[in-house]
Residue frames as qw, qx, qy, qz and C-alpha x, y, z in Angstrom:
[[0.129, -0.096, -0.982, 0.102, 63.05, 42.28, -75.38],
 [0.411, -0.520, -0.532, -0.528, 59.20, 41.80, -75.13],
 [0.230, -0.271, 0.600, -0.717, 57.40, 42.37, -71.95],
 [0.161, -0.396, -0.878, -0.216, 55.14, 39.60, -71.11],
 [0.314, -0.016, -0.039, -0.949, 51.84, 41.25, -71.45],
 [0.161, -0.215, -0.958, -0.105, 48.75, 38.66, -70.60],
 [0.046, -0.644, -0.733, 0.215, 46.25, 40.56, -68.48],
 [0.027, 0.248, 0.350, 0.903, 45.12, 43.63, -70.72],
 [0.051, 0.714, 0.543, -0.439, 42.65, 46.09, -68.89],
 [0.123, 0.458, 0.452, 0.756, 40.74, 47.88, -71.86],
 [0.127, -0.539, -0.437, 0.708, 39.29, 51.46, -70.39],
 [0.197, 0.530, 0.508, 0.649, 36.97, 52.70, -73.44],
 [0.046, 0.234, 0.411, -0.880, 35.18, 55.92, -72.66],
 [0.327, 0.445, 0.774, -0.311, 31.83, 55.27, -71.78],
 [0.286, 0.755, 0.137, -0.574, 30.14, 58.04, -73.62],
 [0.483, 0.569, -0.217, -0.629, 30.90, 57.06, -77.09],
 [0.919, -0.083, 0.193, -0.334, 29.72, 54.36, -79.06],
 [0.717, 0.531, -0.451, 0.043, 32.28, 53.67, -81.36],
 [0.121, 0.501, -0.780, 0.354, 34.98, 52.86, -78.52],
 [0.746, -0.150, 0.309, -0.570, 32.45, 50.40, -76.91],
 [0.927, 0.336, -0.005, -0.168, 32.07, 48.67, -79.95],
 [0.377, 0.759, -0.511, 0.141, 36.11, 48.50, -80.14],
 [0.362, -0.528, 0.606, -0.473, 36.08, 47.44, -76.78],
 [0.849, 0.058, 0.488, -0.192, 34.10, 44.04, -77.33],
 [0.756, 0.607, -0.238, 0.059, 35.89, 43.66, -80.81],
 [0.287, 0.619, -0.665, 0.304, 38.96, 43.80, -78.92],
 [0.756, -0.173, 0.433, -0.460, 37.84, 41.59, -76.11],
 [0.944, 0.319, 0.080, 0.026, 37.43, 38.57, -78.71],
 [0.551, 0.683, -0.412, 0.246, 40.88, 39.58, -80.64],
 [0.138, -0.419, 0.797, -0.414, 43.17, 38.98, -76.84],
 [0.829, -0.102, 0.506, -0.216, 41.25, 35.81, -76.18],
 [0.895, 0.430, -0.042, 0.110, 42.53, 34.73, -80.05],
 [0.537, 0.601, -0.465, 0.366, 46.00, 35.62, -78.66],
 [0.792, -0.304, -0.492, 0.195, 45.63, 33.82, -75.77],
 [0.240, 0.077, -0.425, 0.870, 45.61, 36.72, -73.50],
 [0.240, -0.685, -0.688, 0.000, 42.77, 37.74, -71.23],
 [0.012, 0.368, -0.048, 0.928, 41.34, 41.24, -70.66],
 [0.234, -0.454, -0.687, 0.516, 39.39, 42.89, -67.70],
 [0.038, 0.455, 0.120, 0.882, 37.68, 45.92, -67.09],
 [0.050, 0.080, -0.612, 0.785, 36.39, 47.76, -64.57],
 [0.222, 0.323, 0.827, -0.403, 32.74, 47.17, -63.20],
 [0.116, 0.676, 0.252, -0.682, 31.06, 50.05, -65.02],
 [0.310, 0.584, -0.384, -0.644, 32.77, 50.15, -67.90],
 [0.075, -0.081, 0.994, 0.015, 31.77, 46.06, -68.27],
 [0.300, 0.343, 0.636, -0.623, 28.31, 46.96, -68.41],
 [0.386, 0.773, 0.080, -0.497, 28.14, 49.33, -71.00],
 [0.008, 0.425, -0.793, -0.437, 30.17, 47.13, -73.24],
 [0.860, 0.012, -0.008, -0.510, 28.05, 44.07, -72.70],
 [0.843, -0.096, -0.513, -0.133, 30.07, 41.76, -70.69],
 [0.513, -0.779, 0.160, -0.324, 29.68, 42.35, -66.92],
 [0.926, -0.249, 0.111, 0.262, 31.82, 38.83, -66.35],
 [0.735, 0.281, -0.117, 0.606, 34.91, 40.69, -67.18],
 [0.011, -0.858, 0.067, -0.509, 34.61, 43.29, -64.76],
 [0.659, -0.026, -0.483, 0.576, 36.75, 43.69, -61.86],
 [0.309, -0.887, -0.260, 0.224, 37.08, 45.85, -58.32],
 [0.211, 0.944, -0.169, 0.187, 38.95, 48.38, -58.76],
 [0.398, -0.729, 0.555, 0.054, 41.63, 46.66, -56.14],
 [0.654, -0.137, 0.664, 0.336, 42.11, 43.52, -58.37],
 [0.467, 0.874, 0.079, -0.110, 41.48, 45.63, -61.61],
 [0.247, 0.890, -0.379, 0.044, 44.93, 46.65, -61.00],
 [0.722, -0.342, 0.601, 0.036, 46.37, 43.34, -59.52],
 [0.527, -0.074, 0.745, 0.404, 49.10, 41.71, -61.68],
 [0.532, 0.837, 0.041, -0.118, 47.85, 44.18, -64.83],
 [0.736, -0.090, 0.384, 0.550, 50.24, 43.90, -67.56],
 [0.208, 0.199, 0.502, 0.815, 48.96, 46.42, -69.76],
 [0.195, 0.595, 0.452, -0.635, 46.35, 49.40, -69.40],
 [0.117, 0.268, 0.555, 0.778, 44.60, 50.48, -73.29],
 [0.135, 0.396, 0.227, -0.879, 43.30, 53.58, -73.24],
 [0.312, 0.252, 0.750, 0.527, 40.15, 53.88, -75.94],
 [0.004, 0.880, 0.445, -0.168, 39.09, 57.13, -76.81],
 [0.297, 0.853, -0.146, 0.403, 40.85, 60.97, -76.77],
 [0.158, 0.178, -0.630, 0.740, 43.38, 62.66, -74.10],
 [0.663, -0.460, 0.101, -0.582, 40.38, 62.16, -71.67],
 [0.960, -0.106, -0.146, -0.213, 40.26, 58.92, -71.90],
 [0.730, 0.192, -0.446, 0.482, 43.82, 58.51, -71.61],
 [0.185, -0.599, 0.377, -0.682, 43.78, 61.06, -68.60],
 [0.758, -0.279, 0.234, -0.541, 41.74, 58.58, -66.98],
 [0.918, 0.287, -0.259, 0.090, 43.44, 55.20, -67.82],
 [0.378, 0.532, -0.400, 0.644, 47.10, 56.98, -67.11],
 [0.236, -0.536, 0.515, -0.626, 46.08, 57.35, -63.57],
 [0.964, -0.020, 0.118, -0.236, 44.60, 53.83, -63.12],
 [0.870, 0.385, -0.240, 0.195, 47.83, 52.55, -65.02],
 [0.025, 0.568, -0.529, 0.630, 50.19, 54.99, -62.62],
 [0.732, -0.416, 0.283, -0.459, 48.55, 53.59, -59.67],
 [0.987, -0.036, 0.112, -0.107, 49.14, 49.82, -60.78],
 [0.082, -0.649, 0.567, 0.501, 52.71, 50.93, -62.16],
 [0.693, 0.269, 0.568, 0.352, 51.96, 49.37, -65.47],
 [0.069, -0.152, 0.359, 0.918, 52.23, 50.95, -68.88],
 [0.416, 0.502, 0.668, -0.359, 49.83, 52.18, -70.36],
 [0.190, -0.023, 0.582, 0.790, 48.74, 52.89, -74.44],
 [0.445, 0.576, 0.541, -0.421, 45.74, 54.74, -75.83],
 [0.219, 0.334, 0.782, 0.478, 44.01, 54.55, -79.07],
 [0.153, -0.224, 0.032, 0.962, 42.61, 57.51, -80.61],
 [0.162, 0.480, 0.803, 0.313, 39.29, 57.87, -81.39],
 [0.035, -0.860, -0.226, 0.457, 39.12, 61.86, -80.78],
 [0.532, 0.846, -0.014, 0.033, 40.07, 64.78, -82.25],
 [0.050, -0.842, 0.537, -0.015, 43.87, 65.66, -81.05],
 [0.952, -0.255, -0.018, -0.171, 45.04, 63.00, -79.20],
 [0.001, -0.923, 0.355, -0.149, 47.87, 64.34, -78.03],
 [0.386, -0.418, 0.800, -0.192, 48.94, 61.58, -75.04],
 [0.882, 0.061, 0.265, -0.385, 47.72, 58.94, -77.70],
 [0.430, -0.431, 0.679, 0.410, 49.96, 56.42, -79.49],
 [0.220, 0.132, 0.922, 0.289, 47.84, 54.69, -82.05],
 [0.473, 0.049, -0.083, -0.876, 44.68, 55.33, -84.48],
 [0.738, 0.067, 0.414, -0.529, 42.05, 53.15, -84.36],
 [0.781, 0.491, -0.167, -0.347, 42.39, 52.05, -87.49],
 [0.479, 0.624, -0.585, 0.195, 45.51, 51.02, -86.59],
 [0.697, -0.525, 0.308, -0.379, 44.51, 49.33, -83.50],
 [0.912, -0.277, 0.285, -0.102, 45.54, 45.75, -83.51],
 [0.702, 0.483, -0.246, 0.462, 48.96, 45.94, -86.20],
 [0.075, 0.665, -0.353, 0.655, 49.95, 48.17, -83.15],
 [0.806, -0.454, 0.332, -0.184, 49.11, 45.71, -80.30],
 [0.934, 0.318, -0.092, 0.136, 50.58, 43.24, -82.63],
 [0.334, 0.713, -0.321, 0.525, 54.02, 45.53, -82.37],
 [0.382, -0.673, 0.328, -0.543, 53.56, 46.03, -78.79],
 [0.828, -0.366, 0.418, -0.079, 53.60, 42.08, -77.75],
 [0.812, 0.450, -0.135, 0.346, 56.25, 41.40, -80.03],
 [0.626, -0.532, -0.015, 0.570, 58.47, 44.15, -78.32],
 [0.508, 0.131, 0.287, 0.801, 58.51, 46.89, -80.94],
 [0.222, -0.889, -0.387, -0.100, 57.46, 49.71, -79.35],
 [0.125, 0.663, -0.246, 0.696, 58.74, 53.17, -77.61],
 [0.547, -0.706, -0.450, -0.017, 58.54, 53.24, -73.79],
 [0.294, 0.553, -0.246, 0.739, 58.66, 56.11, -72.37],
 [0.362, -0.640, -0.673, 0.077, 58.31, 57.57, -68.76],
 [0.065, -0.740, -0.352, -0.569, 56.23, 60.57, -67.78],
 [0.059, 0.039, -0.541, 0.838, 57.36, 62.85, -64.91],
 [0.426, -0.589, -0.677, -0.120, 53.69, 62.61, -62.62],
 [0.040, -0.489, 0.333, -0.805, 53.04, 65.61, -60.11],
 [0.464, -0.459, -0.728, 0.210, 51.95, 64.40, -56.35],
 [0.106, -0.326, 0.091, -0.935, 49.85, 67.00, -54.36],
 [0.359, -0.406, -0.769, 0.340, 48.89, 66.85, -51.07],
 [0.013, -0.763, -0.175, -0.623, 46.60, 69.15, -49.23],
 [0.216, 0.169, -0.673, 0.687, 47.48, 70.30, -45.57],
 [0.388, -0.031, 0.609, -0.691, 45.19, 69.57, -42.73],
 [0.730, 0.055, -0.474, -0.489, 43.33, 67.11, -45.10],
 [0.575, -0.519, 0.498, -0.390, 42.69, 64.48, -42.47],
 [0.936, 0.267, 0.074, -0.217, 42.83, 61.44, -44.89],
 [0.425, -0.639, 0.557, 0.315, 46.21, 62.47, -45.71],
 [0.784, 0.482, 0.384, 0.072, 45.05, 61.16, -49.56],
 [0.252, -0.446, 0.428, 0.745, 47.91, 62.24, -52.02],
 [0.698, 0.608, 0.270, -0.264, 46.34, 63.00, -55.47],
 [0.327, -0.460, 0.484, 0.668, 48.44, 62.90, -58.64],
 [0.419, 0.751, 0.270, -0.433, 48.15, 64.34, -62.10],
 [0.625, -0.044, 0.439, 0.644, 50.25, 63.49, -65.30],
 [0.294, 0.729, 0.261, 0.560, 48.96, 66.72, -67.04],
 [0.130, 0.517, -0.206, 0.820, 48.17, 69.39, -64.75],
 [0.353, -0.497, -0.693, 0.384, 47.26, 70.46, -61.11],
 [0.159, -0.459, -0.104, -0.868, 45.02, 73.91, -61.29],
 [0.115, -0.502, -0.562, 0.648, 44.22, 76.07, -58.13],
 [0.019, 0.412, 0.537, 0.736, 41.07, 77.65, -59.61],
 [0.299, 0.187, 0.239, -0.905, 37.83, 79.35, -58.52],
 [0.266, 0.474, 0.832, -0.113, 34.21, 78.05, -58.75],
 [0.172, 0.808, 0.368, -0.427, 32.94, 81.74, -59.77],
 [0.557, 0.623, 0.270, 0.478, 33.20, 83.21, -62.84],
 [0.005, -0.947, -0.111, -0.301, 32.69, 86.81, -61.64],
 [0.489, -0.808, 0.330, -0.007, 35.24, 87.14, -58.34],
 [0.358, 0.527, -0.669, 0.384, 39.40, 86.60, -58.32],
 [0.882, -0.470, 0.014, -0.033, 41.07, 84.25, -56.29],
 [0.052, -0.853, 0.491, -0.168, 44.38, 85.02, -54.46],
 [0.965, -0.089, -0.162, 0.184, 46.90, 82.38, -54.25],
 [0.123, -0.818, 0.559, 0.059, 50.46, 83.19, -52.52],
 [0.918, 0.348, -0.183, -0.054, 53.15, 80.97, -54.26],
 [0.612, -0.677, 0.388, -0.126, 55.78, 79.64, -52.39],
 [0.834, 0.389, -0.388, 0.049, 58.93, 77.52, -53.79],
 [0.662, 0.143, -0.501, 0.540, 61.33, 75.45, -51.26],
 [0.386, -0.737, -0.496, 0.248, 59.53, 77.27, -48.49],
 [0.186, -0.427, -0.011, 0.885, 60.40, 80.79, -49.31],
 [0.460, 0.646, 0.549, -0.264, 57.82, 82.90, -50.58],
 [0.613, 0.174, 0.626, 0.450, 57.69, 83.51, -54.37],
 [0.141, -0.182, -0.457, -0.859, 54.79, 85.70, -55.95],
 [0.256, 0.549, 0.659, -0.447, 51.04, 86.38, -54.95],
 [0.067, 0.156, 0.723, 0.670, 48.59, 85.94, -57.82],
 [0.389, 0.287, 0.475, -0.736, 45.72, 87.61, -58.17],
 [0.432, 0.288, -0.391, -0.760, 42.76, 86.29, -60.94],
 [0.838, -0.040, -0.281, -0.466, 41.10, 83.14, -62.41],
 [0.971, -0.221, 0.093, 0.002, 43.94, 80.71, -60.86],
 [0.068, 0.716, -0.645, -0.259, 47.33, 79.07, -61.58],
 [0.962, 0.213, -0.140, -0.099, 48.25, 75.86, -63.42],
 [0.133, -0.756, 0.612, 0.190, 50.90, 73.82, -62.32],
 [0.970, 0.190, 0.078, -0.134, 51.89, 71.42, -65.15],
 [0.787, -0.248, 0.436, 0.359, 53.90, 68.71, -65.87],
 [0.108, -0.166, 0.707, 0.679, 55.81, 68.54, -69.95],
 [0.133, 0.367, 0.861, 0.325, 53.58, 66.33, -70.78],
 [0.116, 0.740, 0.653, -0.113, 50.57, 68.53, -69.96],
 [0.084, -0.433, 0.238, 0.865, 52.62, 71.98, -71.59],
 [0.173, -0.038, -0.631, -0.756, 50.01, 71.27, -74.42],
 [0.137, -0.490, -0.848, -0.150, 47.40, 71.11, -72.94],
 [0.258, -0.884, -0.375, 0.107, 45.17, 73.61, -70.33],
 [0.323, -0.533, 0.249, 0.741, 48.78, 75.74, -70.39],
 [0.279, 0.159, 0.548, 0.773, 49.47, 76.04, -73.58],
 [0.071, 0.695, 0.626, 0.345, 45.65, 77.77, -73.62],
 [0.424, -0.819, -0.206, 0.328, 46.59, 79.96, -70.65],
 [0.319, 0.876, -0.352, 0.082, 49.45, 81.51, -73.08],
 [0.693, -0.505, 0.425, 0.291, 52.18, 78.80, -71.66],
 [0.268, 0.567, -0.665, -0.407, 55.08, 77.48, -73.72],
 [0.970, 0.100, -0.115, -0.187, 55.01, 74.15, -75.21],
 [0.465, -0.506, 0.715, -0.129, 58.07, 71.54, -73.20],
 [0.656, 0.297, -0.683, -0.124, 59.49, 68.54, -74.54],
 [0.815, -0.524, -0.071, -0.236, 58.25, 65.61, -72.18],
 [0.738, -0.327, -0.226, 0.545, 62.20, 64.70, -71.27],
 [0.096, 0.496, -0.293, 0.812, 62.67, 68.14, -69.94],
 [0.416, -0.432, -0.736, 0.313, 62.19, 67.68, -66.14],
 [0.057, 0.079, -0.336, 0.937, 60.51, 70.68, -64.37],
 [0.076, 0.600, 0.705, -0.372, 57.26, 71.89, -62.58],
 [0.100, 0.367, 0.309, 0.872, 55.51, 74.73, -65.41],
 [0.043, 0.538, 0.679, -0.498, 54.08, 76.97, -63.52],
 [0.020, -0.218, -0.527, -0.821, 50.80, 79.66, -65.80],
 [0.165, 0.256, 0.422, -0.854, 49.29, 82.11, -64.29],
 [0.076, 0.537, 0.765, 0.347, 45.27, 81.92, -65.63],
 [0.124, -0.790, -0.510, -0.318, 43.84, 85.32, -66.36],
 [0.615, -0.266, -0.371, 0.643, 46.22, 87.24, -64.18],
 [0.088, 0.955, 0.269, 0.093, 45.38, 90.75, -63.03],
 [0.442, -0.684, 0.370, 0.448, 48.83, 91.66, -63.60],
 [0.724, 0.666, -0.010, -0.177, 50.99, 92.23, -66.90],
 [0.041, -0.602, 0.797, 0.019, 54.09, 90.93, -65.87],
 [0.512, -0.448, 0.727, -0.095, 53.09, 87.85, -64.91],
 [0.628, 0.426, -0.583, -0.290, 54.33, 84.90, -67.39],
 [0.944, -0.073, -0.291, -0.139, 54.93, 81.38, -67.16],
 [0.118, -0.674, 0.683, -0.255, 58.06, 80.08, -64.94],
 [0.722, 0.135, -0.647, 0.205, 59.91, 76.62, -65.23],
 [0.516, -0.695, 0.441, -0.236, 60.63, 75.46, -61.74],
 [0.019, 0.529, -0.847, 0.042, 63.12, 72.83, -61.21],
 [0.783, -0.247, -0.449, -0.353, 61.06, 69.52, -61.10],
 [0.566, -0.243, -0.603, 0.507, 63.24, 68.93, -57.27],
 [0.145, -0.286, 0.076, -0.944, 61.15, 71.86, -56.01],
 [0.059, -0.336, -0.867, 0.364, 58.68, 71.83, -53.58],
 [0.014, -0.385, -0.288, -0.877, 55.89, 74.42, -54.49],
 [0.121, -0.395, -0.771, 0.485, 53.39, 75.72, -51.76],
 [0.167, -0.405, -0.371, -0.819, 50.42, 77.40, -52.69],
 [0.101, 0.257, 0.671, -0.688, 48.20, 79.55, -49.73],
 [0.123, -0.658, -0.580, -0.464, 44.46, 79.99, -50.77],
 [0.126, 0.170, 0.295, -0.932, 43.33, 83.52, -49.56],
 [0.138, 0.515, 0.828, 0.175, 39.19, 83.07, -50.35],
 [0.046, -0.284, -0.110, 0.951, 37.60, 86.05, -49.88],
 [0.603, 0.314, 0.247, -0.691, 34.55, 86.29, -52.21],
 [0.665, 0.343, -0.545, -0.379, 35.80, 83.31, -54.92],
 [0.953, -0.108, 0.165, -0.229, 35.17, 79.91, -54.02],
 [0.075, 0.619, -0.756, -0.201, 38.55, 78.06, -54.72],
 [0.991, 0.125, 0.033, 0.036, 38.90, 74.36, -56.41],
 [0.150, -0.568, 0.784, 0.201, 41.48, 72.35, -56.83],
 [0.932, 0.080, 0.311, -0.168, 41.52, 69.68, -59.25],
 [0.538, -0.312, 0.745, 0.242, 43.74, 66.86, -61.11],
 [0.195, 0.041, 0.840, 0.504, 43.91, 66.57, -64.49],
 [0.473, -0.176, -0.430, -0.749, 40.02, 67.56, -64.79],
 [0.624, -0.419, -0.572, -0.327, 39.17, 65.78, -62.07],
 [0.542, -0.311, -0.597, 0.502, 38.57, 65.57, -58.55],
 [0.040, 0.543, -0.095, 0.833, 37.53, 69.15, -58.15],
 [0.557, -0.520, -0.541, 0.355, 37.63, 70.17, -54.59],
 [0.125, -0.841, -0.341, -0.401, 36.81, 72.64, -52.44],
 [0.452, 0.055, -0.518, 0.724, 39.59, 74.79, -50.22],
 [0.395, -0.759, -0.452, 0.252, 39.12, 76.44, -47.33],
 [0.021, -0.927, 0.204, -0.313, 40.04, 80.08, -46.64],
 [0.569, -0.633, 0.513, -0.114, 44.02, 79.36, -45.48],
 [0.975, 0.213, 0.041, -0.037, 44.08, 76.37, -47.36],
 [0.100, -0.691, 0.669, 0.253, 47.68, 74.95, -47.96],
 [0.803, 0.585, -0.027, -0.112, 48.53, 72.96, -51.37],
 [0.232, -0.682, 0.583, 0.376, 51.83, 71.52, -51.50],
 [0.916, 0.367, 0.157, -0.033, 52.88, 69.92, -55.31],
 [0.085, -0.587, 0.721, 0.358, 56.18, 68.46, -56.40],
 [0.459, 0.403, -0.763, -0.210, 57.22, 65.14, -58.25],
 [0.934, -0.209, 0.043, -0.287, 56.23, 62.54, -57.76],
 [0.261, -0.597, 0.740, 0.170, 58.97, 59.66, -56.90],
 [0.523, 0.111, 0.783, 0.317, 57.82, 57.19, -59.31],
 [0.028, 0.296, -0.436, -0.849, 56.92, 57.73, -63.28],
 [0.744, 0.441, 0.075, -0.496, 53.95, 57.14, -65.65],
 [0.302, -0.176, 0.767, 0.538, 55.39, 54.21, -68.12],
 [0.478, 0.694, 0.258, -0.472, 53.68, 55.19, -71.40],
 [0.678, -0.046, 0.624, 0.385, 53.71, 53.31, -74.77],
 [0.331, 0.725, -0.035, -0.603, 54.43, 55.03, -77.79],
 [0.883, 0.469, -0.011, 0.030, 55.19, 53.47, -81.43],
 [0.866, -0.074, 0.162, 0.467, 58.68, 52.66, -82.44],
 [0.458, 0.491, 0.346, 0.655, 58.89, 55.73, -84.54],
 [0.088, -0.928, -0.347, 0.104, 57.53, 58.26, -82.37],
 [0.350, 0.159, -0.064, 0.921, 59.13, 61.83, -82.53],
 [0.100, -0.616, -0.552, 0.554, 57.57, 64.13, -80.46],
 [0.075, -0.565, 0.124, 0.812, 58.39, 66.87, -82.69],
 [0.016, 0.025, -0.706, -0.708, 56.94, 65.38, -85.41],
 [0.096, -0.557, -0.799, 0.204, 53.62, 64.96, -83.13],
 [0.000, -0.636, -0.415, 0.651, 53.72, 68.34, -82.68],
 [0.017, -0.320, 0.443, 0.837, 54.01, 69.40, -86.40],
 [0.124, -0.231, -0.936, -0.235, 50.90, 66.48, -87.09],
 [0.107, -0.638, -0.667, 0.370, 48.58, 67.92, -84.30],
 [0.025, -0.751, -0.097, 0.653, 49.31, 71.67, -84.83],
 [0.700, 0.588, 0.342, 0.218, 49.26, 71.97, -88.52],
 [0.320, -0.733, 0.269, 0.537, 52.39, 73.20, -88.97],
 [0.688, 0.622, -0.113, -0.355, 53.54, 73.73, -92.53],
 [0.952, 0.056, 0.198, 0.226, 55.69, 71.28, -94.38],
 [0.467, -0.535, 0.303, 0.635, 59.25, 71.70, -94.93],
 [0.168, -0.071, 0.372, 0.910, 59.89, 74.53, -97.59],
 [0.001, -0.670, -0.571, -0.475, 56.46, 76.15, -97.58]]
């Protein structure tokens, strides 16, 4: 059965033109199907039509639908706007991979077309919530790819003890660790030497970055784990950040706790999707019998 879908927030990324232009093309097209789009303040500007922007608190008020337009950035950035509002959310591909995307451009509007009809995939994305101790705000961040305790400096290691269900784990020494969801096993992991995770496998991945150690390898945790990570600073500056964003600065001491989140990402994919067949499309894998 269809979802009724009427108030369609379109999130192009700013920075290129073509998804602009997509953006006001698509604008017109939901007003011919008697459905009305929004967008946030900013990104109303740089389209060129400010009267459809919205605050960010009624951006996400009674949203039926988030469209991503752009690459996995753009959909990084959507996906947490869409998580917040618990809608679903779909992005349109106008990069190179586009891993967490559903749809090419070209194929933009036969694939909305699908979508408000009701012939579509919906899936949902395990989402990782990380809080920092003694953070007086008490702000929870969350991250449907990955959450990386890093270092500002190139030159200096940063020590992280790793804690799981309050009993200590491992103590890393080097550029950082990643801890990612499935979904994000193909992304910033997967460079770090992770494995690659089907998104319905449930667990926290955890990939050491740059470790000054030759044992240490990736490690599934259970996705009902708690994980606690101490920052030791010494001469590297530590960050934390979310998906690519938010990068913040710990303190010497710092505590980092990430688990699951208790709600999911809903995230549209065509009717047809096969993950495994994404991954044979993206990664040029060869074709059966060659």
């Amino acid at each position: 059965m269809a979802l009724e879908m009427n108030n369609i927030g379109i999130m192009p990324h700013s920075g290129k033109a073509q998804a602009l232009e997509l953006a006001l093309d698509l604008v017109d097209w939901l007003d011919s199907k008697g459905k009305t789009a929004r967008f946030l303040p900013d990104d109303a500007v740089v389209v060129g039509c400010p009267e459809k922007g919205m605050a960010r608190e009624e951006f996400i008020c009674d949203l039926d639908l988030v469209v991503s337009l752009g690459g996995d950035g753009a959909m990084l950035r959507a996906a947490n706007l869409a998580f917040e509002a618990a809608s679903p959310v779909v992005g349109i591909n106008l990069g190179k991979k586009g891993f967490l995307t559903a749809l090419q451009f070209e194929n933009m509007y036969p694939g909305l077309e699908d979508i408000f009809t009701g012939r579509y995939l919906l899936q949902e994305r395990m989402i990782l919530e990380c809080t920092v101790e003694g953070d007086r705000s008490g702000e929870k961040h969350y991250a449907l790819n990955e959450v990386v305790v890093g270092k500002r400096e190139l030159q200096w290691m940063v020590r992280l003890e790793v804690g799981i269900n309050d009993r200590y784990f491992h103590y890393y020494s080097g550029d950082g660790v990643i801890f990612a969801t499935p979904t994000g096993s193909t992304a910033y992991s997967l460079s770090a030497g992770g494995p690659i995770l089907d998104p319905a496998v449930d667990c926290i991945l955890l990939t050491p970055i740059c470790s000054h150690s030759l044992m240490d390898r990736s490690v599934l945790i259970s996705s009902e784990s708690e994980v606690r990570v101490v920052v030791e600073r010494e001469k590297a500056m530590p960050s934390l950040s979310f998906d690519g964003r938010e990068e913040t600065s710990l303190p010497d001491g710092g505590r980092i706790i990430i688990k699951k989140a208790s709600r999911r990402l809903k995230m549209i994919k065509s009717a047809d999707y096969s993950f495994y067949n994404l991954l044979r499309d993206k990664f040029d894998f060869p074709e059966a019998g060659k």
